[in-house]
C-alpha positions as CSV (number, residue, x, y, z in Angstrom):
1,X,73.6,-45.9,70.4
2,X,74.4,-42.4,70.6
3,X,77.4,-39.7,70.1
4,X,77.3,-38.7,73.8
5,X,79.6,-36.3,75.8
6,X,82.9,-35.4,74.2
7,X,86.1,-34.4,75.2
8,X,86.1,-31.4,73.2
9,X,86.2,-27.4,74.0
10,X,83.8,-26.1,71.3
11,X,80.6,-28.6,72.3
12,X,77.9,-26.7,73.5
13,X,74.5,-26.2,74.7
14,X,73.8,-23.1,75.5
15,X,75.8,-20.3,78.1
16,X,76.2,-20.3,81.9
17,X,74.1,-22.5,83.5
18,X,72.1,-23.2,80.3
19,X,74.8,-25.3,79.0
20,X,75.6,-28.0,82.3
21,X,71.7,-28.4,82.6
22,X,71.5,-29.3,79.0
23,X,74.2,-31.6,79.3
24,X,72.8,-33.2,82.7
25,X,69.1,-33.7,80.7
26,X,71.0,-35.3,77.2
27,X,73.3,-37.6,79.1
28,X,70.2,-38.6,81.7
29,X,67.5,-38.9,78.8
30,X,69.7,-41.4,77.0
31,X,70.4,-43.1,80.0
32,X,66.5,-43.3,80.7
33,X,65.9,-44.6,77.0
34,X,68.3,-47.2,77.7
35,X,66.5,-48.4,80.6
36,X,62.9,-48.3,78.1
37,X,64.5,-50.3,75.7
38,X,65.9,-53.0,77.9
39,X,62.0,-53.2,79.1
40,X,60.6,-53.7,76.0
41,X,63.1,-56.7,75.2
42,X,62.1,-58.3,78.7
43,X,58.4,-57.6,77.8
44,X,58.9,-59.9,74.5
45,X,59.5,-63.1,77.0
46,X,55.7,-62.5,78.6
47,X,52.1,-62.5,77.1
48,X,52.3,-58.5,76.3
49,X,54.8,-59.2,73.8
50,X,52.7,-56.4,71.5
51,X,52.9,-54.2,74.3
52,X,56.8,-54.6,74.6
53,X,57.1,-53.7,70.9
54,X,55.4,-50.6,71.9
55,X,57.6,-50.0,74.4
56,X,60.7,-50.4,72.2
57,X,59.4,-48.0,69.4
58,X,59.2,-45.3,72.7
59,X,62.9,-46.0,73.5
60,X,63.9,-45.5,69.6
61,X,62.4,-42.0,69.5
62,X,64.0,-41.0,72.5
63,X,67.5,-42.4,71.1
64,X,66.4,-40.0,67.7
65,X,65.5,-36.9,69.7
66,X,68.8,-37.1,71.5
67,X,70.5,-37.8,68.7
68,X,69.3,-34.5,67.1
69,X,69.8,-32.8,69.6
70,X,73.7,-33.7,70.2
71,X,74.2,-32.6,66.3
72,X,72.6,-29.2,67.2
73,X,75.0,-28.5,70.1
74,X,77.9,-29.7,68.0
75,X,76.5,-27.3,65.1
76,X,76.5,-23.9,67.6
77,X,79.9,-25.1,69.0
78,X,81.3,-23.8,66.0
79,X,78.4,-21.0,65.8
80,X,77.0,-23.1,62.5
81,X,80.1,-22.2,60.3
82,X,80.7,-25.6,58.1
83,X,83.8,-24.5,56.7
84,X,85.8,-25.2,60.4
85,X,85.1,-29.0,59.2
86,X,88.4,-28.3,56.7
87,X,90.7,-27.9,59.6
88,X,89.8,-30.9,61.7
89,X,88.9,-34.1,59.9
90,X,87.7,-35.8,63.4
91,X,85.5,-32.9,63.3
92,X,83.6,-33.9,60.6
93,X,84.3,-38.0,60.7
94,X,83.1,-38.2,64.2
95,X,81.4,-35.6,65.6
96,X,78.9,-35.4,63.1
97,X,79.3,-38.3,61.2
98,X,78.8,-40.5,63.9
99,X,75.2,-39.2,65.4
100,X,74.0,-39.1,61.9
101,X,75.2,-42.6,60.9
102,X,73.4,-43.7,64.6
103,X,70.1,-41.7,63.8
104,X,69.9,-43.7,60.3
105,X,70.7,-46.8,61.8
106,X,68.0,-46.3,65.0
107,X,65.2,-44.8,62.1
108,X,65.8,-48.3,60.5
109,X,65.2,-50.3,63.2
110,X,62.4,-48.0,64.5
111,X,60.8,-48.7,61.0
112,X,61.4,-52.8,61.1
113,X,59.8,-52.9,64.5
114,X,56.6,-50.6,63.5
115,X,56.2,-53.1,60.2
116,X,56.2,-55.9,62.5
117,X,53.8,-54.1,64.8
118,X,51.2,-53.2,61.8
119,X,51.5,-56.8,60.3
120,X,50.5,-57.9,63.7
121,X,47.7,-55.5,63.9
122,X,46.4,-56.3,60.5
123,X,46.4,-59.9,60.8
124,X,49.5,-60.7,58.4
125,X,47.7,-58.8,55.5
126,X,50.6,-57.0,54.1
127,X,53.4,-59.8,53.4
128,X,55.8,-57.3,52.0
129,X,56.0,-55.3,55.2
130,X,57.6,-58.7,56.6
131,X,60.3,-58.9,53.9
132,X,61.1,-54.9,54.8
133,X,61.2,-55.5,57.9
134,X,63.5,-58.2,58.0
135,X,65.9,-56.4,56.2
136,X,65.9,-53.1,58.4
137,X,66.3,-55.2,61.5
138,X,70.0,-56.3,60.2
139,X,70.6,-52.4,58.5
140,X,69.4,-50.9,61.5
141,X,72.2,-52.6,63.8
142,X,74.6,-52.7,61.5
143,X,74.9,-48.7,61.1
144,X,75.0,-48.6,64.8
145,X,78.3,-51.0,64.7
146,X,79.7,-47.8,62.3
147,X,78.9,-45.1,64.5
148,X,80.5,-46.9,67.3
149,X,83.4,-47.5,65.5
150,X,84.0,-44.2,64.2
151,X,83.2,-42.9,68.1
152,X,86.1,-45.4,68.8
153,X,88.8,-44.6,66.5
154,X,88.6,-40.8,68.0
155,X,91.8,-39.7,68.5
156,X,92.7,-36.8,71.9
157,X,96.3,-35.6,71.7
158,X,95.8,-32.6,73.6
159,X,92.7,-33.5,76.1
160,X,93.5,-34.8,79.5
161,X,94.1,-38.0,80.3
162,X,91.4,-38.7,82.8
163,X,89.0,-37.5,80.4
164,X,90.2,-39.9,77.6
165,X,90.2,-43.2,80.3
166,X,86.1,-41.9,80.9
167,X,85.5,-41.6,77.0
168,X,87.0,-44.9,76.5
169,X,84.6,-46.8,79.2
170,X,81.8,-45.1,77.2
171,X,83.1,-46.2,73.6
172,X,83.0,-49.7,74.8
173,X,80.0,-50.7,76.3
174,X,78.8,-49.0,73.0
175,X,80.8,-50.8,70.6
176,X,79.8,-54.2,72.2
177,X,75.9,-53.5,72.6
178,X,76.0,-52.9,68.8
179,X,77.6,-55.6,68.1
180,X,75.4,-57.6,70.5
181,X,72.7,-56.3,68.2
182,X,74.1,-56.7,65.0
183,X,74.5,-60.8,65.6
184,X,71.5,-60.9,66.9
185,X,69.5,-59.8,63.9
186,X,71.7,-61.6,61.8
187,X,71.1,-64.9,63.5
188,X,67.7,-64.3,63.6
189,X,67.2,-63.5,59.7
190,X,68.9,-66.5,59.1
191,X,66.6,-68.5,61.6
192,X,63.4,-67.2,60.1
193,X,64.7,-67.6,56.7
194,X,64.0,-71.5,57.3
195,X,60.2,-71.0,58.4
196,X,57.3,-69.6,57.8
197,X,56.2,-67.0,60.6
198,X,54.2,-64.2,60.7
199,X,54.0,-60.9,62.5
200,X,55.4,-61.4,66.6
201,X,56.9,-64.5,65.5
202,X,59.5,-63.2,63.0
203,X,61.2,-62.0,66.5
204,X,62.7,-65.3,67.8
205,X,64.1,-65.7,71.5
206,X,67.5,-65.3,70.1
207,X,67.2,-61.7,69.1
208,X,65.3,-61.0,71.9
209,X,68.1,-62.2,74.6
210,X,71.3,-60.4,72.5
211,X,68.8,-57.7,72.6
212,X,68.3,-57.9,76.2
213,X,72.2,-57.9,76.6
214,X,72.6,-55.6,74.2
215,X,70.2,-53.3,75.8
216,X,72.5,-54.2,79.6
217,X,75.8,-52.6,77.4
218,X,74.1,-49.4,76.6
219,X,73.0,-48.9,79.8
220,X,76.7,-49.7,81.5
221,X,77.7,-46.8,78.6
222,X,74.8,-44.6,79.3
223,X,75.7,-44.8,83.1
224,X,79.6,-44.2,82.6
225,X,78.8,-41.0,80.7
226,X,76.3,-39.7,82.9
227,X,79.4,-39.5,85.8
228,X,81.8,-38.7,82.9
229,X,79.7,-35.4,82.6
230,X,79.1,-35.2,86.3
231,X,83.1,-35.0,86.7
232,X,83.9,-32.8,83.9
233,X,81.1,-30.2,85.6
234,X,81.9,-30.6,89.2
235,X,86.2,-29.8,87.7
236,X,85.3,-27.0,84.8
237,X,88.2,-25.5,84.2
238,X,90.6,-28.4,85.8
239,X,90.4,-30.9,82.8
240,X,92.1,-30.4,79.9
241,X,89.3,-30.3,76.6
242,X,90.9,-31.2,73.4
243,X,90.6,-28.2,71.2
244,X,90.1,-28.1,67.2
245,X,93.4,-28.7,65.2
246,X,94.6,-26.4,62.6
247,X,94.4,-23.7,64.3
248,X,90.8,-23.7,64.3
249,X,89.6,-23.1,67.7
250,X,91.9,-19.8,68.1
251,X,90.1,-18.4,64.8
252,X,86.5,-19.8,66.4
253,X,87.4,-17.5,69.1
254,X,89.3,-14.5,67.3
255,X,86.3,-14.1,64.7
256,X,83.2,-14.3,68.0
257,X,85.6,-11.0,69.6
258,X,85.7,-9.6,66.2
259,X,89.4,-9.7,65.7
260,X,90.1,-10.9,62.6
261,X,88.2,-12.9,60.1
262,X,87.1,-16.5,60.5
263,X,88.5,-17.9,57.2
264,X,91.4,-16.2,55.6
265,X,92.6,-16.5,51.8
266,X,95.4,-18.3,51.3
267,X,96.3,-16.3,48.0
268,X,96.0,-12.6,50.2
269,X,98.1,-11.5,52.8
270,X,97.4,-11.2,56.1
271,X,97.0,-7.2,56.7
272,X,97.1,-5.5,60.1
273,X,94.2,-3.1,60.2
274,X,95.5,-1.0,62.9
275,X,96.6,2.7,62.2
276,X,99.8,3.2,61.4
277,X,101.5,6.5,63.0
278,X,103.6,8.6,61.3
279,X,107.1,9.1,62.9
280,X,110.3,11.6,62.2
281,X,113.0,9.8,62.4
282,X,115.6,11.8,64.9
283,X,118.0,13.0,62.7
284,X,121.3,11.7,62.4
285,X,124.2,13.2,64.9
286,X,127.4,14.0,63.4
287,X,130.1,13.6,65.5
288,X,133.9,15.0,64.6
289,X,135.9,11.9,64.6
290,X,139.9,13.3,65.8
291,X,142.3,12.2,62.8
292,X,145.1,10.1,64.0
293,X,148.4,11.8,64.2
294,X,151.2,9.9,62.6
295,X,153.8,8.8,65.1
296,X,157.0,10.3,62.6
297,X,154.9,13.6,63.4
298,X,154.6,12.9,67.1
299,X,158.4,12.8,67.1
300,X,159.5,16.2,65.6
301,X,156.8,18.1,67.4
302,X,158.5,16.6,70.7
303,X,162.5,17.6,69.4
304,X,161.6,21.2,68.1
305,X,159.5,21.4,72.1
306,X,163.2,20.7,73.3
307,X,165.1,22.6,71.2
């Protein structure tokens, strides 16, 4: 699992051309390490079943590197400055909450299956690696089930609405595979809880089939995102990206042109900087206002006329 494309202005990888070819190779990488894993699953039902572990600890770095590398272009988004987290809680809740909850959960399950592949090396010399191991297979899966959820409960108001339908067939597949894992490490601690097995054998065919399924739903997601970021490249500037709330995005912006700065204080006034020109007012007009005649007045001035 993964915090893949979002539907948000300020994620980047780079400028120009630099930033869709980034995007292309993280969306296509995870896809590819979604392919690796499923492999290594499948390679647990045949004879190279120590190959296939192998196999599964390549797909696990893969899912870690693009993991880091999704928090980096989320970090020069908002050119490194933590302090934009205060005006968007989804900023900090999902955006970079979720990829680091999924790189815990993956370096977890990375760690259960390299135990398993040293106890099997060593001849089942080192019983506590087992018990370690056993535990990190259920954590690892289980952290996975958060980041999806937290991907999930994402809220757009402002992004467009095609965008959101392609997010939510990526959230899903995702949710589902992790869960898919999840129950199938449980099931399978509570199997070999029963027995006594060693090394290969503490992996029984029920984790390896939800794993194989699993391994199916984060393809399906992989390959939805992968035309999710195909569309919104092929129509930049047509979709509508959601932008940071609070007012956060236009000071992003305002403080990379150098207008004003990036985080004001509340307890100062907001000054304007520009110079202020001195004006003369235009001086005031007098204008002789006739005094009204009384009409008694009026009336003698127009008898003496006559007389």
């Amino acid at each position: 699992m993964v915090k893949l494309a979002s539907a948000r202005e300020f994620r980047t990888y780079g400028s120009g051309l630099t930033k869709n070819r980034y995007e292309y190779i993280n969306a296509g990488l995870y896809l590819f390490a979604t392919v690796v894993l499923c492999s290594g699953f499948v390679s647990q039902l045949s004879s190279e079943a120590r190959s296939g572990l192998v196999v599964i600890l390549i797909a696990l770095a893969i899912i870690i590197i693009v993991n880091l590398h999704d928090i980096l272009a989320h970090f020069a988004g908002i050119d490194f400055r933590l302090s934009l987290m205060s005006f968007d809680l989804q900023l900090f809740f999902v955006e970079f909450a979720a990829p680091i909850v999924q790189i815990l959960g993956t370096i977890l399950l990375f760690l259960a299956i390299l135990f398993i592949f040293i106890q099997e090396e060593k001849g089942y010399g080192i019983w506590k690696l087992e018990k370690h191991a056993m535990n990190m297979l259920v954590a690892g899966p289980v952290l996975w089930v958060v980041g999806s959820i937290h991907n999930s409960c994402q809220i757009y108001e402002r992004a467009d609405g095609h965008v959101q339908i392609l997010q939510q067939f990526v959230y899903i597949p995702f949710l589902m595979g992790s869960l898919s894992f999840m129950l199938g490490a449980i099931l399978n601690y509570r199997q070999q809880s029963k027995v006594f097995n060693h090394g290969l054998h503490l992996l029984g065919e029920t984790w390896i089939w939800l794993g194989i399924f699993g391994s199916l739903l984060f393809f399906i997601g992989g390959l939805t995102n992968v035309i999710k970021v195909f569309k919104m490249q092929q129509m930049n500037g047509m979709m509508r990206l959601e932008k940071l709330r609070g007012g956060a995005h236009e000071r992003l912006v305002s403080a990379r042109e150098g207008r004003v700065p990036l985080i004001l204080d509340h307890h100062q006034p907001i000054i304007n900087h520009q110079p202020i020109i001195n004006r003369q007012l235009p001086e005031e007009t007098k204008v002789d206002i006739p005094i009204a005649t009384p009409y008694k007045d009026v009336l003698i001035g127009a008898g003496r006329t006559k007389s």
